[in-house]
C-alpha positions as CSV (number, residue, x, y, z in Angstrom):
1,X,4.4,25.9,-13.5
2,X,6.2,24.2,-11.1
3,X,4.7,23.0,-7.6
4,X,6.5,24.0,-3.8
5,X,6.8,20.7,-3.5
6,X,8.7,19.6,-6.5
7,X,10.8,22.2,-6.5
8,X,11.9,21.6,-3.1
9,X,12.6,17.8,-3.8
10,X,14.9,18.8,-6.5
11,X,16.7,21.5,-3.8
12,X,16.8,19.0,-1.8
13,X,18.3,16.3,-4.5
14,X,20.7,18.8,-5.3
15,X,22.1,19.8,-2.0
16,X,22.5,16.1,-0.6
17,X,24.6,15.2,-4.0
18,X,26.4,18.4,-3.5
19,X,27.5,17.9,0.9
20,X,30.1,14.8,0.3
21,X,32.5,17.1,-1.7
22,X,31.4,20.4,-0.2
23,X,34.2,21.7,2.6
24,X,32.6,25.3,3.2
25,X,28.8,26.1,3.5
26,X,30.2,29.2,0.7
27,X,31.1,25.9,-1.9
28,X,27.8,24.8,-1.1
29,X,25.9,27.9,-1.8
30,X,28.2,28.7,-4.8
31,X,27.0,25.2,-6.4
32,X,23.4,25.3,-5.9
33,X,22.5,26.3,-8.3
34,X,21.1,29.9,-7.0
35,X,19.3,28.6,-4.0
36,X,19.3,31.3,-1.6
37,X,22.0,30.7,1.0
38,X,18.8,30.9,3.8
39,X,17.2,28.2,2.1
40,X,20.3,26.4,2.0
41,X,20.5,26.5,5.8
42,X,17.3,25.3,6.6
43,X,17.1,22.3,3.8
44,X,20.8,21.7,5.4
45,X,19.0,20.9,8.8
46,X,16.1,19.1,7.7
47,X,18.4,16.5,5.7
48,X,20.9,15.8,9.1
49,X,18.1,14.3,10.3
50,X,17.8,11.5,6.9
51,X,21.5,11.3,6.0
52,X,25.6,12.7,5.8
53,X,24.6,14.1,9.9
54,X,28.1,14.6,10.5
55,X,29.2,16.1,7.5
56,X,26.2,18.6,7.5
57,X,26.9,19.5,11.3
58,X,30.8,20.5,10.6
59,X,29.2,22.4,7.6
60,X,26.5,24.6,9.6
61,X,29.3,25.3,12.0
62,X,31.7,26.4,10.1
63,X,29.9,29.2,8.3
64,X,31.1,31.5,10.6
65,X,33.8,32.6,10.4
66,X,34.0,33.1,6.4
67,X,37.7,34.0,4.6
68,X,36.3,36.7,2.4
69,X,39.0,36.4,-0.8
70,X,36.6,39.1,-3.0
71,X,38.2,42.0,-4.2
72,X,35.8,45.3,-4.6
73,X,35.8,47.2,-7.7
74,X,34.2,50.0,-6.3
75,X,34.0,51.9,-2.8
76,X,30.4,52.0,-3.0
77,X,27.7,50.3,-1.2
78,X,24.9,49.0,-3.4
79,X,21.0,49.9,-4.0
80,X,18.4,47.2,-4.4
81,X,16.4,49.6,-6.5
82,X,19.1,49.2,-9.2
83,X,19.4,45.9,-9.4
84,X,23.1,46.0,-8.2
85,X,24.6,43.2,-8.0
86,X,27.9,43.3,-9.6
87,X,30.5,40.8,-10.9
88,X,33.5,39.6,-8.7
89,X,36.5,41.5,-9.8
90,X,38.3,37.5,-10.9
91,X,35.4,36.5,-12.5
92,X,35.3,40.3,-14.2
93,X,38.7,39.2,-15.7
94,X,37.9,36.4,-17.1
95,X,35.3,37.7,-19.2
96,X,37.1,40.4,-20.4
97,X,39.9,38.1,-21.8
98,X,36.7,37.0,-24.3
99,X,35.9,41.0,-24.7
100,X,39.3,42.3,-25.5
101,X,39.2,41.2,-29.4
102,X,36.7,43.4,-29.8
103,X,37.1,46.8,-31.2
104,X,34.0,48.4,-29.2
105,X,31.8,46.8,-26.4
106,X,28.5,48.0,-24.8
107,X,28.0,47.6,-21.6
108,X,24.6,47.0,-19.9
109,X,24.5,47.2,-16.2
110,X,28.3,45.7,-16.3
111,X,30.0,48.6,-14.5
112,X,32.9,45.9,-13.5
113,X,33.4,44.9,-16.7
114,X,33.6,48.4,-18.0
115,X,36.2,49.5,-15.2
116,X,38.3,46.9,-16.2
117,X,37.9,47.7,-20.1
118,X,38.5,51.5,-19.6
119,X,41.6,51.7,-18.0
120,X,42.9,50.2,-21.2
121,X,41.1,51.6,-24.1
122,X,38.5,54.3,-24.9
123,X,36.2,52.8,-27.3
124,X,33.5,51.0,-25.4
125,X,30.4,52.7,-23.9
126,X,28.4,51.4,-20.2
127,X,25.4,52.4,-19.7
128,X,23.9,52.1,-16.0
129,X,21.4,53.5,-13.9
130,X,23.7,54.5,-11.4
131,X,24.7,58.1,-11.4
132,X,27.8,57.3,-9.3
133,X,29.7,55.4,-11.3
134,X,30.3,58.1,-13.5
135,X,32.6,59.5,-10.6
136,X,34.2,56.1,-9.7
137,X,35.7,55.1,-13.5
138,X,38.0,56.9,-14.9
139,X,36.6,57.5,-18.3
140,X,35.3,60.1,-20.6
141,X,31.9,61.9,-20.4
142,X,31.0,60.5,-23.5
143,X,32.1,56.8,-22.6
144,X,28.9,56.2,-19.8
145,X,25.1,56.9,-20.1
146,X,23.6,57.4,-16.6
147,X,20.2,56.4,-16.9
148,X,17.9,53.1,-17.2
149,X,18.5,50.6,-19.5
150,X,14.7,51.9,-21.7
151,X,15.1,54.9,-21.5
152,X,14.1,57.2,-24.3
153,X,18.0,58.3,-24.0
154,X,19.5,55.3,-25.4
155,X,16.8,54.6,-27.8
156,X,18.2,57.6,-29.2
157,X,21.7,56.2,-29.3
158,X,23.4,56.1,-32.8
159,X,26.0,53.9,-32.6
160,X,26.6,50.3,-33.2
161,X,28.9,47.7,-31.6
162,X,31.0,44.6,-32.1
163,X,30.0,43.2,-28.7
164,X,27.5,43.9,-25.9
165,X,27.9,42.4,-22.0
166,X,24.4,43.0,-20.5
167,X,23.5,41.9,-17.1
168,X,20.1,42.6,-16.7
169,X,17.7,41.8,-13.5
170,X,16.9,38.3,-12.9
171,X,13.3,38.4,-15.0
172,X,12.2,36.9,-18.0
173,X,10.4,40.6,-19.1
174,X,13.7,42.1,-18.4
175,X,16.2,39.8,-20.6
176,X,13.3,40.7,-23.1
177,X,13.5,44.6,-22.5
178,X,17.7,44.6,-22.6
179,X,17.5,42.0,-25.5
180,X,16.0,44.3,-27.2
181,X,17.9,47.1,-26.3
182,X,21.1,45.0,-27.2
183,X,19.8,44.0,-30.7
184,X,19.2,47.8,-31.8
185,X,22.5,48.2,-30.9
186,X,24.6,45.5,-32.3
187,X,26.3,44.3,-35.5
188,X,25.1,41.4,-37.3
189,X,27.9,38.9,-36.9
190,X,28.8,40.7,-33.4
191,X,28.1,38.9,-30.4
192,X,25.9,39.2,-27.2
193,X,27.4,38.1,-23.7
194,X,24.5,37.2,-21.0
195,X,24.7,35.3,-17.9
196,X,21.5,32.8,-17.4
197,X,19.0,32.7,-14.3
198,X,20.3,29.9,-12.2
199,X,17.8,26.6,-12.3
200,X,16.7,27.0,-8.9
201,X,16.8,30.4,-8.2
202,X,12.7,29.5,-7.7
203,X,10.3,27.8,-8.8
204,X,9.8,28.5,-12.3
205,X,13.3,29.3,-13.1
206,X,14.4,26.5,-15.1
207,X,11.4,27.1,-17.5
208,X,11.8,30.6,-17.4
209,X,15.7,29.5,-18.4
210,X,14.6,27.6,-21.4
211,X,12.7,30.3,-22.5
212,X,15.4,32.8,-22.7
213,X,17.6,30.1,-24.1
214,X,15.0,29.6,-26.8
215,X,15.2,33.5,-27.4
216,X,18.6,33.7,-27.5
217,X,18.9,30.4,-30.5
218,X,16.3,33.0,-32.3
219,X,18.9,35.8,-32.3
220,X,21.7,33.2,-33.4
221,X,23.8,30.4,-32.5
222,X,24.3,30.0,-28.7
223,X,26.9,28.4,-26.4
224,X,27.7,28.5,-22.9
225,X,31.3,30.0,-21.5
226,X,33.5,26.9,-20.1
227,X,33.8,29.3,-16.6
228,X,31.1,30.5,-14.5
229,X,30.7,34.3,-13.2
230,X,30.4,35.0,-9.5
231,X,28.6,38.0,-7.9
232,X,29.9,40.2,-5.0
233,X,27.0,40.3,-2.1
234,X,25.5,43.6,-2.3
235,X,25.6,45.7,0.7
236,X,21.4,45.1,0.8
237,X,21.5,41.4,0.4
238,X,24.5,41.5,3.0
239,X,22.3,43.4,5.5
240,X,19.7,40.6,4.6
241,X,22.1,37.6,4.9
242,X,23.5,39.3,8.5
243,X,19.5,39.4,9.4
244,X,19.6,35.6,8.9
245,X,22.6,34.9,11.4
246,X,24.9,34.5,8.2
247,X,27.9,35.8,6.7
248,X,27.9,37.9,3.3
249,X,29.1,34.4,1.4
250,X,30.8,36.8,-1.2
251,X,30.5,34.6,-4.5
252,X,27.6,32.6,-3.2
253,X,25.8,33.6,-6.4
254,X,27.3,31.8,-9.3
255,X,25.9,31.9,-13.2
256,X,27.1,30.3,-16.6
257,X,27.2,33.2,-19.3
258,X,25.5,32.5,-22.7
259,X,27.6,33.7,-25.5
260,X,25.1,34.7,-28.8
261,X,26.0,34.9,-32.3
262,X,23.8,37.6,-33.7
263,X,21.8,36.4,-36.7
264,X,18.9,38.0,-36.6
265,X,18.3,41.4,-34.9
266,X,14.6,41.7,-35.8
267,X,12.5,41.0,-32.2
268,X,9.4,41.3,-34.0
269,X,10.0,37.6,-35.1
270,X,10.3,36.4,-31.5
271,X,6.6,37.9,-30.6
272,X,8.5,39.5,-27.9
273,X,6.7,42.7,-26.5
274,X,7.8,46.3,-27.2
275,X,9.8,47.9,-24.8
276,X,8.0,50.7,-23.3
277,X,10.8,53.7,-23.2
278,X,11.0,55.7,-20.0
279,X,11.5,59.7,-20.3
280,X,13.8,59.1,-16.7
281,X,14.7,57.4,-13.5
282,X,12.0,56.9,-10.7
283,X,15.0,58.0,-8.6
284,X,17.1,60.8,-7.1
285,X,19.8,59.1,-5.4
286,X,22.3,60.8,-2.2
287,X,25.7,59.6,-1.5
288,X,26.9,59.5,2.3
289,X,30.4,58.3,1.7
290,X,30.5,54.3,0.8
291,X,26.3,54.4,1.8
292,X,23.7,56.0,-0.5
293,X,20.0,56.5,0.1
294,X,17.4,56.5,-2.9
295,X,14.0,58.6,-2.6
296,X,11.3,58.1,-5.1
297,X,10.3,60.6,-7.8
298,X,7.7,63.4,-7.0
299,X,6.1,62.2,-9.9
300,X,5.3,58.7,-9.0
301,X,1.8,57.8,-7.9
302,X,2.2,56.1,-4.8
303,X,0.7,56.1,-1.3
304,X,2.7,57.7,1.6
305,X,2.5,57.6,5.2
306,X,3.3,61.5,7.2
307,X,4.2,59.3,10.2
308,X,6.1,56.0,8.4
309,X,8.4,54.3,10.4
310,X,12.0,53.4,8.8
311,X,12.1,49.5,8.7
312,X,14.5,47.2,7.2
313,X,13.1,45.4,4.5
314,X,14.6,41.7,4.3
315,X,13.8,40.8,1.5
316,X,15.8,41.0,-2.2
317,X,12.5,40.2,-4.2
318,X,11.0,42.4,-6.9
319,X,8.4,40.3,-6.3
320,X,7.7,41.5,-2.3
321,X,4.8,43.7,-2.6
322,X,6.5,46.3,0.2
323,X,9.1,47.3,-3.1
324,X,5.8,49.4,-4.1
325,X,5.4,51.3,-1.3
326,X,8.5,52.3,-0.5
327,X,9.3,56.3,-0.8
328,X,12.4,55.4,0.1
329,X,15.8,53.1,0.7
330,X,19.1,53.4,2.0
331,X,22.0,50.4,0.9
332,X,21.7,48.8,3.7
333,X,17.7,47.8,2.8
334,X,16.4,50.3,5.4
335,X,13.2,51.1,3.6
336,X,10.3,53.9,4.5
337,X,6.6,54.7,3.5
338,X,7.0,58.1,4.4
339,X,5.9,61.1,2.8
340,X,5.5,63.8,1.1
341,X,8.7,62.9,-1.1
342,X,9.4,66.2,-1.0
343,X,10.0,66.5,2.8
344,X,12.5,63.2,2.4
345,X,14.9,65.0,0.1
346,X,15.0,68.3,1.6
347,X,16.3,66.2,4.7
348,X,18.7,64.0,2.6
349,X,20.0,67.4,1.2
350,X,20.9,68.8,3.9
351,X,22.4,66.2,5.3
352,X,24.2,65.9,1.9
353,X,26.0,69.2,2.8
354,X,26.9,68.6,6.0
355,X,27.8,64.9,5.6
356,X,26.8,64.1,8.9
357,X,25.1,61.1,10.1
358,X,25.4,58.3,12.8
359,X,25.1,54.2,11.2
360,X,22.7,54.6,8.3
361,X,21.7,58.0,6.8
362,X,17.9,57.2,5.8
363,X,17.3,56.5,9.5
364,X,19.6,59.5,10.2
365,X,17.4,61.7,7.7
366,X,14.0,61.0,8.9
367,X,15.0,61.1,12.9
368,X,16.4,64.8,11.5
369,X,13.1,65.2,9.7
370,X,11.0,64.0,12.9
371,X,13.2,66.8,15.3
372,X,12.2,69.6,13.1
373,X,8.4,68.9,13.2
374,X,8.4,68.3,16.7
């Protein structure tokens, strides 16, 4: 495992050969290598003081104000819960040009590369998590799962495909859990389409990078795409980023896609662990135009709080040990500890109906909630 400190001198090895042909703090981020654009910032301030001064100065002033070039998909804002992050609608393109030459395609948490696919063809499937999509792409009931990723729902699925596009969370037990998933589902001689976790996303990263790229040589032969995919800033991350005093650096997170010749669709080989196949979501979800608001299951064992305080939660980490508590979270990372669940979404119903609310509807919900038991 790698130490703080060597990890930081390799940030900081990488940033100070990346300022000289860096013009926008955005390039900078974009090229990091999936430093987080707040680490960026301060590394950025620590090296004026050792070398480039100048050139780092005009870089820290100019991140404001950014020219925001992204094109969204969708007119949805995005929960943290589901891992949404999704792919810039150019970089969507490009990856569909490689996808098109296949008769069918399954699509794992890709809902921009699905959009794109659909409005030309009928033959591919997505399957995601969130329920909303299923509104937002014009496609046939039978064309998108709504549910996670291991659920017992798609272990059930009987079909087979010349290509899958998976994007799962950034996780070595979660490329293991969609591998899997994409294996049972794939033709020998078809092909899997993955991006990698960026070297210095964190600390163990790059090992955990050659360990999926290990996996992936087990499935079959591997290369990496000549062109990079970049990520919209999801409205949470954006929230968190604002939080920071920085703009939403649309594109700042930047991945080469490993491209996977399947060989061998037997996981057993690999040692890997069986994926343990969920019955269905943790999650009922609300939709308040663009915003939505998740609230935890009634059936999840976890810890509430009568008289929780809504707070944002700044953070993006699965690995922040608040992501347990939490009853529930709007798109905008406004998080709460409150309970009973129950309580939460006969408020969020309500509201639901009326579809009125002032800024974000979770805080709306629970100062509704708070008026009634007054």
């Amino acid at each position: 495992m790698e130490t703080a400190n060597s990890y930081r001198t390799r940030v900081r090895s990488r940033l100070e050969s990346l300022v000289p042909r860096c013009d926008r703090f955005l390039d900078l981020c974009s090229l990091a290598e999936g430093v987080l654009p707040t680490q960026v910032a301060q590394e950025l301030k620590a090296l004026r003081v050792h070398s480039c001064s100048h050139k780092i100065d005009r870089l820290l002033e100019a991140i404001w104000p950014e020219e925001n070039d992204s094109v969204a998909l969708f007119p949805l804002e995005n929960l943290l819960i589901d891992y949404d992050w999704r792919f810039e609608k150019t970089s969507a393109e490009l990856l569909c040009e490689r996808l098109r030459p296949f008769p069918n395609i399954l699509c794992l948490g890709t809902p921009t590369i699905f959009a794109l696919l659909s409005s030309e063809r009928t033959s591919d499937l997505l399957i995601d998590r969130n329920p909303f999509y299923a509104g937002l792409i014009s496609a046939g009931e039978d064309q998108i799962v709504c549910n996670s990723v291991n659920s017992e729902e798609v272990q059930l699925l009987d079909r087979i495909f010349d290509a899958v596009v998976l994007d799962p969370p950034w996780y070595v037990e979660d490329y293991k859990d969609w591998l899997t998933v994409a294996l049972s589902l794939v033709k020998i001689d078809g092909y899997i389409f993955m991006p990698m976790i960026p070297k210095l996303l964190r600390e163990d990263a790059e090992s955990e990078r050659r360990l999926i790229y290990r996996l992936l040589n087990h499935i079959g032969q591997t290369s990496i795409l000549p062109f990079a995919m970049r990520y919209e800033t999801p409205s949470f991350e954006i929230r968190c980023l604002h939080s920071a005093n920085l703009p939403p650096l649309h594109g700042w997170r930047t991945v080469d896609v490993a491209a996977v010749r399947v060989e061998n669709k037997d996981p057993s080989k690999y040692n890997w662990k069986a994926t343990t196949y969920i019955s269905s979501d943790h999650w009922s979800r609300y939709r308040f135009g663009h915003a939505t608001v998740a609230v935890r299951s009634v059936a999840d064992k976890v810890d509430y709080n009568s008289t929780a305080p809504v707070y944002f939660l700044d953070s993006v980490s699965r690995r922040d040990t608040r992501r347990q508590k939490i009853t529930a979270i709007s798109s905008k990372n406004m998080a709460t500890e409150m309970g009973p669940v129950s309580v939460l979404n006969a408020g969020l119903q309500i509201m639901n109906k009326q579809q009125c609310y002032s800024n974000d509807p979770l805080v709306s919900a629970l100062r509704q909630i708070e008026a009634c038991h007054a």
